[in-house]
C-alpha positions as CSV (number, residue, x, y, z in Angstrom):
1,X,-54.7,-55.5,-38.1
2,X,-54.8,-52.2,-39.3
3,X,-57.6,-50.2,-40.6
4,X,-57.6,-47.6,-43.0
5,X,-59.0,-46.6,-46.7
6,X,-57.7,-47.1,-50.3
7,X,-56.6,-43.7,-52.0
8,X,-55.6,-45.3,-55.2
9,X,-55.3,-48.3,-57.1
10,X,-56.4,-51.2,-55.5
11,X,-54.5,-54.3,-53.2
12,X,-54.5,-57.7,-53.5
13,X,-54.0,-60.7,-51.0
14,X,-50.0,-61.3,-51.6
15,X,-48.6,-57.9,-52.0
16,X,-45.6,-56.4,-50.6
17,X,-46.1,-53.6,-49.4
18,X,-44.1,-50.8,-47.1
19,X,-44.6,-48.4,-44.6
20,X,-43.6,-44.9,-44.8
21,X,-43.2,-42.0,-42.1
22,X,-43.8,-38.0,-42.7
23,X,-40.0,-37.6,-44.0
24,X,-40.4,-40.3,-46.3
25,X,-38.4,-43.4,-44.8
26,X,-39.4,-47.0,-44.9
27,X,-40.5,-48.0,-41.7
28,X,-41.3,-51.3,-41.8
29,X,-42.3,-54.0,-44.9
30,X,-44.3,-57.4,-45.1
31,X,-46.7,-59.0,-47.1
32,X,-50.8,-58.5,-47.0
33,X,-52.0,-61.8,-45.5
34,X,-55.6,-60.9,-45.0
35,X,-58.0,-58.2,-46.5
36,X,-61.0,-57.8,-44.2
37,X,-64.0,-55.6,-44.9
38,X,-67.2,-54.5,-42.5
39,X,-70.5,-55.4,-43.8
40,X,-73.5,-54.2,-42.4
41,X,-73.1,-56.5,-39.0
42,X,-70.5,-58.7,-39.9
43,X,-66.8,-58.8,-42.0
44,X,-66.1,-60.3,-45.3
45,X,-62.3,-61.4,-46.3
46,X,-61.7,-60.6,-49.4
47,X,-59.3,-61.5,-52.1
48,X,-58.5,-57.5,-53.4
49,X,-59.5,-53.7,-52.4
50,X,-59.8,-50.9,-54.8
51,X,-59.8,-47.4,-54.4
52,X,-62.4,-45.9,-51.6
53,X,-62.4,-48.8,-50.0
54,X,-61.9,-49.1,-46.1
55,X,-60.6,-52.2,-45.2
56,X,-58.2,-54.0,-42.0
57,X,-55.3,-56.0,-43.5
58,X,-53.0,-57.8,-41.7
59,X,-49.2,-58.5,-42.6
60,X,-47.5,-55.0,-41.1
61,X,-46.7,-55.5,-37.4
62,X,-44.9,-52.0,-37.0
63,X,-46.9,-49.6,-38.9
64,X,-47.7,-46.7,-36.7
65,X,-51.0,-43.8,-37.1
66,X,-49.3,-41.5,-39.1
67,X,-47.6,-43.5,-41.4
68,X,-48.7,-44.0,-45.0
69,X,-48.9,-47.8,-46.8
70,X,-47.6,-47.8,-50.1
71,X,-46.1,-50.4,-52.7
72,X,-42.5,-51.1,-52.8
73,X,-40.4,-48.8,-54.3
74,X,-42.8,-45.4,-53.5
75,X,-41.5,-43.1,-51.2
76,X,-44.2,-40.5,-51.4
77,X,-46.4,-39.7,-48.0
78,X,-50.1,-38.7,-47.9
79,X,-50.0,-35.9,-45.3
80,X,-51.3,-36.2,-42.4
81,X,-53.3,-34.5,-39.5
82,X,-51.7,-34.0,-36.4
83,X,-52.8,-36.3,-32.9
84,X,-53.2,-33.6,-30.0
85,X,-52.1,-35.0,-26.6
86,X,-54.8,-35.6,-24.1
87,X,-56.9,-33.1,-22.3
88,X,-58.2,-34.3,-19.5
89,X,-56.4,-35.8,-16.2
90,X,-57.5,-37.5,-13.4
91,X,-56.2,-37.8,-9.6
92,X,-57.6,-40.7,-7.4
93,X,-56.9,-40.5,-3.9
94,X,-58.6,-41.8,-0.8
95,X,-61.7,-40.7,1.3
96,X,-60.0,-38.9,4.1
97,X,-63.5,-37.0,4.5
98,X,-64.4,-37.7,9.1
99,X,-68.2,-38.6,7.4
């Protein structure tokens, strides 16, 4: 599943959609299967999502973060913010402590 918002127009159960990276090339392409959308508590599958919406859809099984879903035939990215690498690192050992 992958979870993300609408920027324009609006998807429908059945599309074919594409993934795109930050140069522009497809990535991977499938079909939308499922349009799921939180509400209050619970979800709500739905049969189409319009612009603003934030939904999960299911139907892309290599999309990655950074990559931008778009119908077939767009090659345009929407931009996106850099992931910085983790900050904090652990070492476990054992107690070698005489107490």
């Amino acid at each position: 599943m992958l979870i993300g918002k609408v920027s324009s127009g609006k998807i429908t159960l059945g599309d074919k959609l594409h993934t795109i990276d930050q140069e522009g090339k497809s990535t991977d392409q499938g079909k939308i299967m499922k349009i799921i959308k939180k509400q209050g508590m619970g979800e709500v599958e739905l049969d189409h999502a319009f612009a603003g919406d934030i939904v999960s859809i299911s139907g892309l099984t290599k999309a990655m973060v950074t990559n931008t879903l778009t119908s077939m035939g767009e090659f345009t990215p929407i931009k996106s913010i850099p992931i910085n690498p983790p900050m904090l690192q652990m070492t476990l050992t054992y107690n070698d402590s005489p107490f």
